[in-house]
PyMOL Python script that loads the backbone (N, CA, C, O; Angstrom):
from pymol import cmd

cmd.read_pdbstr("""\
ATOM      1  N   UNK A   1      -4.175  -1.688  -6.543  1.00  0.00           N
ATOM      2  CA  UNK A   1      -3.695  -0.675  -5.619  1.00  0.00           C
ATOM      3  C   UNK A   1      -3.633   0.664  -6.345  1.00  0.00           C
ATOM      4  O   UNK A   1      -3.237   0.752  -7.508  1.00  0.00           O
ATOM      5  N   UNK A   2      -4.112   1.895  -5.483  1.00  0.00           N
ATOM      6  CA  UNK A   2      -4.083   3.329  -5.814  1.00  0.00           C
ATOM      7  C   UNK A   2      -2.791   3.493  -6.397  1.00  0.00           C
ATOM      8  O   UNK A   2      -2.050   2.656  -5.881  1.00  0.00           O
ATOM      9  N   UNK A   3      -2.254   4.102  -7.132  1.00  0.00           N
ATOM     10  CA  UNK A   3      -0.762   4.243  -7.996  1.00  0.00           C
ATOM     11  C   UNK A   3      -0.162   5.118  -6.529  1.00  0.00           C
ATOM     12  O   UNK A   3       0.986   4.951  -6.116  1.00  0.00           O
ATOM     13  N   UNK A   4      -1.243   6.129  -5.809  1.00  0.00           N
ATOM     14  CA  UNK A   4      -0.392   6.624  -4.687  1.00  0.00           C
ATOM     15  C   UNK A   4      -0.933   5.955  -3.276  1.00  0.00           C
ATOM     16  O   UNK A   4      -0.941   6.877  -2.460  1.00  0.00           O
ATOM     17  N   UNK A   5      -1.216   5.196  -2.883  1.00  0.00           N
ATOM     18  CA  UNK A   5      -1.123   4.312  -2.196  1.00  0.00           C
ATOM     19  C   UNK A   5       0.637   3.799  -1.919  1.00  0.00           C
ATOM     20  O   UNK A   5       1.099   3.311  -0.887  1.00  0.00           O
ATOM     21  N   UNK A   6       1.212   4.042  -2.947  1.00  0.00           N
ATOM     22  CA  UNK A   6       2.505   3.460  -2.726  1.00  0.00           C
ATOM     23  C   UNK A   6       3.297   4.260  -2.003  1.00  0.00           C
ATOM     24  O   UNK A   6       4.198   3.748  -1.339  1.00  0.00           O
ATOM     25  N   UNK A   7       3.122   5.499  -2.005  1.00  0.00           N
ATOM     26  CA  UNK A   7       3.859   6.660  -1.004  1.00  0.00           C
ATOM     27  C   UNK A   7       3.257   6.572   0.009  1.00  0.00           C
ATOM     28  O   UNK A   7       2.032   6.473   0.061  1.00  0.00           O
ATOM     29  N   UNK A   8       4.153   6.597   1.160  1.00  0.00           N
ATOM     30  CA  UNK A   8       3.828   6.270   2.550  1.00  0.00           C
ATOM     31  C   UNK A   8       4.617   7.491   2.946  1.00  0.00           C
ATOM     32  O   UNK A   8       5.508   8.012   2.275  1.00  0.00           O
ATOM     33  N   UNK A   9       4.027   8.010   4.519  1.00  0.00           N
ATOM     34  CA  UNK A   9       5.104   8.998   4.886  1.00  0.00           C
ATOM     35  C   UNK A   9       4.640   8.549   6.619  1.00  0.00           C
ATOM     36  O   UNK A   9       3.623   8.567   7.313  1.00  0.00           O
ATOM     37  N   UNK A  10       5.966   8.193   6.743  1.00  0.00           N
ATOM     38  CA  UNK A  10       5.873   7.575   8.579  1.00  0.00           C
ATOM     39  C   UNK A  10       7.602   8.492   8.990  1.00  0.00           C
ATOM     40  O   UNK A  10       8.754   8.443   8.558  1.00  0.00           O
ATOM     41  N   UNK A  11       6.637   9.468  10.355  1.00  0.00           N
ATOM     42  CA  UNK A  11       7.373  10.047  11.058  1.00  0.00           C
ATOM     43  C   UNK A  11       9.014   9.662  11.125  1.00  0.00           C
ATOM     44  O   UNK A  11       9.867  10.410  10.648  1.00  0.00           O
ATOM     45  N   UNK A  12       9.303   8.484  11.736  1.00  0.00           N
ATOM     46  CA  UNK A  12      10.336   8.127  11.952  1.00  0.00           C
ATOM     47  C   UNK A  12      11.161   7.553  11.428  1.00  0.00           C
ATOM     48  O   UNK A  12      12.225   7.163  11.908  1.00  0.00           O
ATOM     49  N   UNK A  13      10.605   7.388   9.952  1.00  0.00           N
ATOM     50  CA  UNK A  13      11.339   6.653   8.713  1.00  0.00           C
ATOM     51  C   UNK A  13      11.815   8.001   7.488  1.00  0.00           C
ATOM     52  O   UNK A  13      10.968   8.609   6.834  1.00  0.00           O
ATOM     53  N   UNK A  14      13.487   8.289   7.375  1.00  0.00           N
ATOM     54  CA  UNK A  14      13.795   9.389   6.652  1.00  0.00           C
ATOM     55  C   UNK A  14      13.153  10.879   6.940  1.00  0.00           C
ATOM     56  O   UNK A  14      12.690  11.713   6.162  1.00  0.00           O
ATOM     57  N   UNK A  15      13.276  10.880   8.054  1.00  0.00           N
ATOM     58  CA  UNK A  15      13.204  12.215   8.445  1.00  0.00           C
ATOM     59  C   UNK A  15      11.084  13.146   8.858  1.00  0.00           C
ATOM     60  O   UNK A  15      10.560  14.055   9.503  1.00  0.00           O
ATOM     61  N   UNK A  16      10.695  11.886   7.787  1.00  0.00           N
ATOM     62  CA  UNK A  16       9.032  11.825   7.464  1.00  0.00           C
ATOM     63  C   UNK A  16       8.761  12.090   6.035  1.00  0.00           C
ATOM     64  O   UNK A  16       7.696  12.322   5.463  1.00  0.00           O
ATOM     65  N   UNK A  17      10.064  11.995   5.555  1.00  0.00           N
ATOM     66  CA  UNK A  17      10.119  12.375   3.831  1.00  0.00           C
ATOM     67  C   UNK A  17       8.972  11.493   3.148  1.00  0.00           C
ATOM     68  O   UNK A  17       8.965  10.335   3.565  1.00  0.00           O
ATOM     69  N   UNK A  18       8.006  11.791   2.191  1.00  0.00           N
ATOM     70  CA  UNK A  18       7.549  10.509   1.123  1.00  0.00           C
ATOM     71  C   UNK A  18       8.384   9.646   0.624  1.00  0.00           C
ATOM     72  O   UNK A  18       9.246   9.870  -0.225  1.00  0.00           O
ATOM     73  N   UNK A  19       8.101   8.500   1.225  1.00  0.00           N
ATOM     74  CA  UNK A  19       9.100   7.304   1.114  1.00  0.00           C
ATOM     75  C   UNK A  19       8.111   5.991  -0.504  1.00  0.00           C
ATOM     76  O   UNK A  19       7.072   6.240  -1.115  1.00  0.00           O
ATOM     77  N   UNK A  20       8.688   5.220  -0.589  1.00  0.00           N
ATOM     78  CA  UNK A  20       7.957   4.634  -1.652  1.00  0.00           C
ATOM     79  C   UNK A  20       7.990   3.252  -0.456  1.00  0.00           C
ATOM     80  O   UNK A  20       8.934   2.735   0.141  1.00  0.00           O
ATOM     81  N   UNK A  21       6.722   3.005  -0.446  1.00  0.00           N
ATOM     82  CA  UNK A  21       5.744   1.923   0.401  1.00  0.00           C
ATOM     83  C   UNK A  21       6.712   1.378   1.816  1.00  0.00           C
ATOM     84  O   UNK A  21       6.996   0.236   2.178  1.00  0.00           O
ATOM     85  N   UNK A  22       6.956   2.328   2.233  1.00  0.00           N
ATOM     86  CA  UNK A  22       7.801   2.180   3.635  1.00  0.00           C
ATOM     87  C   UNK A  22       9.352   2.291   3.316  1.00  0.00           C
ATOM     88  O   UNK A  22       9.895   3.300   3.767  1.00  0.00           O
ATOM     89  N   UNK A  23       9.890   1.685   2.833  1.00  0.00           N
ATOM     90  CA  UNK A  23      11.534   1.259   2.205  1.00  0.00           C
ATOM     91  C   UNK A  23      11.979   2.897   2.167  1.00  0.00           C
ATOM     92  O   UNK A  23      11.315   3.885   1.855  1.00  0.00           O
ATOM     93  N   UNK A  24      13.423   2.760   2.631  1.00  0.00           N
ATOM     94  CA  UNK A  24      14.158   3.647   2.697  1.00  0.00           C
ATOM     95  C   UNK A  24      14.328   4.295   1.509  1.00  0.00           C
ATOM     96  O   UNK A  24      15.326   5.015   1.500  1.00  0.00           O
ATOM     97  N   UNK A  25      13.637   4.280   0.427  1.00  0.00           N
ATOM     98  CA  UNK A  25      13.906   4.789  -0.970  1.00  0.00           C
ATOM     99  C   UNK A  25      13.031   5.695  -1.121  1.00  0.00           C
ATOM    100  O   UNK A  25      11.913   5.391  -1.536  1.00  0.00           O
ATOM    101  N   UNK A  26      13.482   7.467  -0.705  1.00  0.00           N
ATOM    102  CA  UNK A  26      12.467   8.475  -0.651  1.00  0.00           C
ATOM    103  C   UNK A  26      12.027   8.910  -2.387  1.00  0.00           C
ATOM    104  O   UNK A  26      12.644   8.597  -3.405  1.00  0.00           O
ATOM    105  N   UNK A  27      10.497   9.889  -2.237  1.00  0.00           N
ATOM    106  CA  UNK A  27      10.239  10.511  -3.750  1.00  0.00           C
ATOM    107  C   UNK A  27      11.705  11.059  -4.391  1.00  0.00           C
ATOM    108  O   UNK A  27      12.398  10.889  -5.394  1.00  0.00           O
ATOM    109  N   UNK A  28      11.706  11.755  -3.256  1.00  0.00           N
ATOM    110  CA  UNK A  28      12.833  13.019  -3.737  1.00  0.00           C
ATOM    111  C   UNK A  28      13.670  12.146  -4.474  1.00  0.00           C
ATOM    112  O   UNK A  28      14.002  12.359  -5.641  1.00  0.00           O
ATOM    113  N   UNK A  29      14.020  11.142  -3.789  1.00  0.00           N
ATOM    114  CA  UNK A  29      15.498  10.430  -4.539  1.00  0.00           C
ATOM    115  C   UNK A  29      15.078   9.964  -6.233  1.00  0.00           C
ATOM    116  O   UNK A  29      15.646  10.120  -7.314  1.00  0.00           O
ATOM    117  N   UNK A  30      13.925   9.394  -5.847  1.00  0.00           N
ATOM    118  CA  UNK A  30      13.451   8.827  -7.705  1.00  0.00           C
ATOM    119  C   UNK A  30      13.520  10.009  -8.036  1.00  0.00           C
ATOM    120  O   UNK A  30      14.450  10.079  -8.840  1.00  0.00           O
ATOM    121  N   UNK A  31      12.865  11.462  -7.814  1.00  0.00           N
ATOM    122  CA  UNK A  31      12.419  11.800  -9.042  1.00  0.00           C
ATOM    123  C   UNK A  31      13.790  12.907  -9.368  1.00  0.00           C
ATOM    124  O   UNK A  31      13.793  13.684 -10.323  1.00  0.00           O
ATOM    125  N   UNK A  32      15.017  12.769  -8.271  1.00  0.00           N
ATOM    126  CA  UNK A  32      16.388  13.534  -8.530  1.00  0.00           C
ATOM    127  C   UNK A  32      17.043  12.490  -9.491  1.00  0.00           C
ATOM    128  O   UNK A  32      17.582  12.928 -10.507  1.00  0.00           O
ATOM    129  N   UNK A  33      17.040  11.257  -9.273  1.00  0.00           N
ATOM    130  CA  UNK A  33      17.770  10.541 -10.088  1.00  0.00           C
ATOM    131  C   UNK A  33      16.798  10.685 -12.031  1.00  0.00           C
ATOM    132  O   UNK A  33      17.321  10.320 -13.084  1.00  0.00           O
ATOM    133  N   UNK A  34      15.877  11.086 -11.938  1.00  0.00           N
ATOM    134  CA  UNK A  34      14.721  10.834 -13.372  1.00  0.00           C
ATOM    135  C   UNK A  34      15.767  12.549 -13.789  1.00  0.00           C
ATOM    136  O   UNK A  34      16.516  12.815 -14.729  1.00  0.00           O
ATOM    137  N   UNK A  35      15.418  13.189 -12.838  1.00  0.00           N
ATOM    138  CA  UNK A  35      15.588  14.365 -13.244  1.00  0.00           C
ATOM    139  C   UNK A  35      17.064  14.849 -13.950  1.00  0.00           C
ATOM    140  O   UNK A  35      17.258  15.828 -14.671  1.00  0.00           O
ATOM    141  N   UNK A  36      18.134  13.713 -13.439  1.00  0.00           N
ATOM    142  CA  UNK A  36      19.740  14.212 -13.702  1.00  0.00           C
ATOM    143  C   UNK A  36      19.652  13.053 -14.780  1.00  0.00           C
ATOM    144  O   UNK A  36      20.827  12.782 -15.027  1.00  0.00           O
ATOM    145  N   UNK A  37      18.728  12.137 -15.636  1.00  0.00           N
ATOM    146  CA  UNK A  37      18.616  11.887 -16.868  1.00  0.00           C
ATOM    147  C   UNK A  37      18.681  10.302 -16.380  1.00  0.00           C
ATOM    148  O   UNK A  37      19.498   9.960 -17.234  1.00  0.00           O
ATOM    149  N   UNK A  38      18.492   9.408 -15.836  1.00  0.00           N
ATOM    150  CA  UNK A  38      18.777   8.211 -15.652  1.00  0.00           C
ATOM    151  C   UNK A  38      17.527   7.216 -15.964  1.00  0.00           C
ATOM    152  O   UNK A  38      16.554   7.768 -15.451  1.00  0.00           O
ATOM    153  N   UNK A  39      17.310   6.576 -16.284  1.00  0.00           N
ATOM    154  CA  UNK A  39      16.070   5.772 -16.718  1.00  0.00           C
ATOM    155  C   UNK A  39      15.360   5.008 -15.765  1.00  0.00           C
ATOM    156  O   UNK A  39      15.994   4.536 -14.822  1.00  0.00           O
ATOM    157  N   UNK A  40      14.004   4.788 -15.871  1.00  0.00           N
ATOM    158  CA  UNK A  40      13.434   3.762 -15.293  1.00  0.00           C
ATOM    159  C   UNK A  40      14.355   1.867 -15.201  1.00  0.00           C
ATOM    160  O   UNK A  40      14.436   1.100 -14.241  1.00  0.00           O
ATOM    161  N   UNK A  41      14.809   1.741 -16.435  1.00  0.00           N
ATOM    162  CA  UNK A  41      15.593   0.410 -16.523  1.00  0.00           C
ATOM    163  C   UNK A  41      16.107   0.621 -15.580  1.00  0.00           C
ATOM    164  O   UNK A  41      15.774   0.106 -14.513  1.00  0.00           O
ATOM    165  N   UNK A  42      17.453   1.776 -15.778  1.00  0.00           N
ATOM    166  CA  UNK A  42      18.439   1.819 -14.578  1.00  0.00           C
ATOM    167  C   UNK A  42      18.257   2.106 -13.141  1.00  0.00           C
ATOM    168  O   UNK A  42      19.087   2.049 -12.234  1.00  0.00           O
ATOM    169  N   UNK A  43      16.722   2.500 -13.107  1.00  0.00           N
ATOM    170  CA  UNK A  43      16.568   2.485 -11.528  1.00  0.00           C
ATOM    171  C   UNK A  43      16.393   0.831 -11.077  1.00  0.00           C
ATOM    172  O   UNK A  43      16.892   0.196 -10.149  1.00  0.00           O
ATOM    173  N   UNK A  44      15.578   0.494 -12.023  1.00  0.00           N
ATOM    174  CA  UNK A  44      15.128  -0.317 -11.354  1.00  0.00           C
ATOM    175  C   UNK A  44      16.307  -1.825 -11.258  1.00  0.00           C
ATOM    176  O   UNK A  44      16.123  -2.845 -10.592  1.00  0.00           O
ATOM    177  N   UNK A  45      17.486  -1.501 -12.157  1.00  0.00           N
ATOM    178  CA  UNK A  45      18.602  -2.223 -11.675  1.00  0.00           C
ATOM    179  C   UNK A  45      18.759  -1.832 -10.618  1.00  0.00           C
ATOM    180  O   UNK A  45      18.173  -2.504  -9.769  1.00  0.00           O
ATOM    181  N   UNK A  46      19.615  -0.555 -10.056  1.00  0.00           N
ATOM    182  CA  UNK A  46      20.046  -0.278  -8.770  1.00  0.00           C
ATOM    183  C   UNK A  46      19.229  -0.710  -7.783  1.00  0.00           C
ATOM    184  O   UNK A  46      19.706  -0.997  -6.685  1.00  0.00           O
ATOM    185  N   UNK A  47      17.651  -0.834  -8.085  1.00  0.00           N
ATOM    186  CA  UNK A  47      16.817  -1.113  -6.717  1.00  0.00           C
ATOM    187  C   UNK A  47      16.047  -1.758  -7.297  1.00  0.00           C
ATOM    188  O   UNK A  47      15.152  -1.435  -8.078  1.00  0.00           O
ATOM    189  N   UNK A  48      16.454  -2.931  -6.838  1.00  0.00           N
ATOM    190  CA  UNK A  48      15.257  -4.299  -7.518  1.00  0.00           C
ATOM    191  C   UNK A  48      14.436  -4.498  -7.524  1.00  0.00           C
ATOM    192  O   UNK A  48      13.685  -4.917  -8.405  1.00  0.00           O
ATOM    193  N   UNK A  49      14.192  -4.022  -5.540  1.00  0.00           N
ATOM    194  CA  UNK A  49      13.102  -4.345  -4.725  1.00  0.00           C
ATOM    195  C   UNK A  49      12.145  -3.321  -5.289  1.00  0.00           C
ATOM    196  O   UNK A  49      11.022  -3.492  -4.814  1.00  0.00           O
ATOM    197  N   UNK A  50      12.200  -2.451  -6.027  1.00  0.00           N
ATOM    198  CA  UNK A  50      11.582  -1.238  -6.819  1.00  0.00           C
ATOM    199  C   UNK A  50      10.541  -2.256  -8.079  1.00  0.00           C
ATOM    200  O   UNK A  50      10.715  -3.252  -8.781  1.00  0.00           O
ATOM    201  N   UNK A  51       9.588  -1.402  -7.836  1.00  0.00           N
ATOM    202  CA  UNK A  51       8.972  -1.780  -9.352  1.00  0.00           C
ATOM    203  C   UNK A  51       8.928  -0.692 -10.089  1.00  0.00           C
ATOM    204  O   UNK A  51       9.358   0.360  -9.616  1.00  0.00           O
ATOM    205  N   UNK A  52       8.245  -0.758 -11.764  1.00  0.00           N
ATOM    206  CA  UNK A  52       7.419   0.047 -12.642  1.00  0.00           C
ATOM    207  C   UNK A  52       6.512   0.841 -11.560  1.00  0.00           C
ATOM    208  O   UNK A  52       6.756   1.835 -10.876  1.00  0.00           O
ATOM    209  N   UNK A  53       6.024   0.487 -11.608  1.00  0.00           N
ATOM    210  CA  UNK A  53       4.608   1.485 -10.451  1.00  0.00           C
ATOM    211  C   UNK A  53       5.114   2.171  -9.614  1.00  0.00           C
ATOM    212  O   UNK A  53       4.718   3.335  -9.548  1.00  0.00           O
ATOM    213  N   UNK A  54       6.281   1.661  -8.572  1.00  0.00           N
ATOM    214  CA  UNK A  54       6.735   2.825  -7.622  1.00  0.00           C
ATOM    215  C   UNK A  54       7.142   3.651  -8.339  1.00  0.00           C
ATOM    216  O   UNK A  54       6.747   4.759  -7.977  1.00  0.00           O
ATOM    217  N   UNK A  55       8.013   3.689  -9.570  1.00  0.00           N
ATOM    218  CA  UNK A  55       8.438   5.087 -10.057  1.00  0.00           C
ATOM    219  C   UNK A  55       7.402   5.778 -10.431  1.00  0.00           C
ATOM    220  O   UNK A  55       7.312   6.993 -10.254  1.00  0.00           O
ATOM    221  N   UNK A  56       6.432   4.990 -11.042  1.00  0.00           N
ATOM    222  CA  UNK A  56       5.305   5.912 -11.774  1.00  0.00           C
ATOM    223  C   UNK A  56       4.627   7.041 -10.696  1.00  0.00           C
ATOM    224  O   UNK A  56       4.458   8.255 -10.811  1.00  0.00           O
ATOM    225  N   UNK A  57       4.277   5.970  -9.457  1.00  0.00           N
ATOM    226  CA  UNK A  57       3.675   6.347  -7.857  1.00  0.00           C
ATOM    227  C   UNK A  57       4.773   7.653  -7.873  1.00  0.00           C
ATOM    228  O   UNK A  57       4.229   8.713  -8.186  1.00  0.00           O
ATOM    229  N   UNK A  58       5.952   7.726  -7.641  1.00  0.00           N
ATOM    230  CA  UNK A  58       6.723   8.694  -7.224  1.00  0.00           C
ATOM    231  C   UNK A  58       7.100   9.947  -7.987  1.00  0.00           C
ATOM    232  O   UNK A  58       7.842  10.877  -7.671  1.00  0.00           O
ATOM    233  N   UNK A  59       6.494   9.752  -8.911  1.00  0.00           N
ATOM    234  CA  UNK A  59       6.314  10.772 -10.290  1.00  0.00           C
ATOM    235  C   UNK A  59       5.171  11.571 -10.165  1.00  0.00           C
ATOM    236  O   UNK A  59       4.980  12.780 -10.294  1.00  0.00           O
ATOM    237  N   UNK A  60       4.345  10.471  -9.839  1.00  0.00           N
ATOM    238  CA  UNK A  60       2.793  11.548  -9.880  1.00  0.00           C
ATOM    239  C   UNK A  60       2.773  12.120  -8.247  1.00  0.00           C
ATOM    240  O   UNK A  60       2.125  13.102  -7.885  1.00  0.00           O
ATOM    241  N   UNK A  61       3.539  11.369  -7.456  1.00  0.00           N
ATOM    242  CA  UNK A  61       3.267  12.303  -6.362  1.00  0.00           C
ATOM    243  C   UNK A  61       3.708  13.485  -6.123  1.00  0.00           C
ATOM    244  O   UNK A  61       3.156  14.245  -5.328  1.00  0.00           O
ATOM    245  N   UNK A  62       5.022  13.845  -6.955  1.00  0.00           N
ATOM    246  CA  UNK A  62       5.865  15.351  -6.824  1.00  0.00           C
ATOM    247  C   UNK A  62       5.478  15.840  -7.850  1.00  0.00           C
ATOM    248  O   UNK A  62       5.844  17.009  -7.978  1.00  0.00           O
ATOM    249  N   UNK A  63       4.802  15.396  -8.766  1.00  0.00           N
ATOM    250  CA  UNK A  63       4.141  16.275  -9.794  1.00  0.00           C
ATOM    251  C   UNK A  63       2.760  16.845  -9.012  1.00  0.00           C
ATOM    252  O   UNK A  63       2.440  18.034  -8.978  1.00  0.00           O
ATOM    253  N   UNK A  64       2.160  15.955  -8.512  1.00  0.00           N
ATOM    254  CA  UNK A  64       1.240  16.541  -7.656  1.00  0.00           C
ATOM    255  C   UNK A  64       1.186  17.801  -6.326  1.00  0.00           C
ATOM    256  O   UNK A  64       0.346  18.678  -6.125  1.00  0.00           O
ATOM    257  N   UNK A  65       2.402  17.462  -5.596  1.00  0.00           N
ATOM    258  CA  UNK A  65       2.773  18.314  -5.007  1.00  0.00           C
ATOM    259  C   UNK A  65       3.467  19.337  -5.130  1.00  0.00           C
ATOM    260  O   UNK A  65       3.750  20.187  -4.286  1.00  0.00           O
ATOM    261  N   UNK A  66       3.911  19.214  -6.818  1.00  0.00           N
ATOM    262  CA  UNK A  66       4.611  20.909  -7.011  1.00  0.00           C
ATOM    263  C   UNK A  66       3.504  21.471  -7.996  1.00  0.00           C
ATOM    264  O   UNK A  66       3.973  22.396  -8.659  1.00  0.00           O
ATOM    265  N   UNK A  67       2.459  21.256  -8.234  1.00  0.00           N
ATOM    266  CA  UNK A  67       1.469  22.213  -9.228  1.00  0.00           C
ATOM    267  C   UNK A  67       0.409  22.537  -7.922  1.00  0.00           C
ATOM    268  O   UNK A  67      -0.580  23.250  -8.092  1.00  0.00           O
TER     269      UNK A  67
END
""", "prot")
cmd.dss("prot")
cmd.show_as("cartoon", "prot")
cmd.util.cbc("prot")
cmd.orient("prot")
């Protein structure tokens, strides 16, 4: 799978925010939580259902969209 393949953005799910592969867990939120210093480990405690790749996916997509 495309690393952004994993960002989905459906109208009626979070407002139409980039969500990570449907699930209520938007970009914005990974890459606010990376950004206020918190780790990949610790995300991916808080959200199980999360993998390695969605963060990576959600990294390159707001890096993509802010350059």
């Amino acid at each position: 799978m495309n690393m952004l393949e994993r960002i989905t953005i459906i109208p009626d799910l979070c407002n139409g925010e980039p969500t990570i592969r449907g699930m209520r867990v938007t970009v914005k939120a990974i890459v606010e939580y990376i950004a206020a210093g918190e780790t990949k480990e610790s995300l991916l405690k808080a959200y199980p259902h999360l993998s390695d790749n969605d963060i990576n996916a959600a990294v390159e997509y707001a890096s993509g969209h802010l350059l």
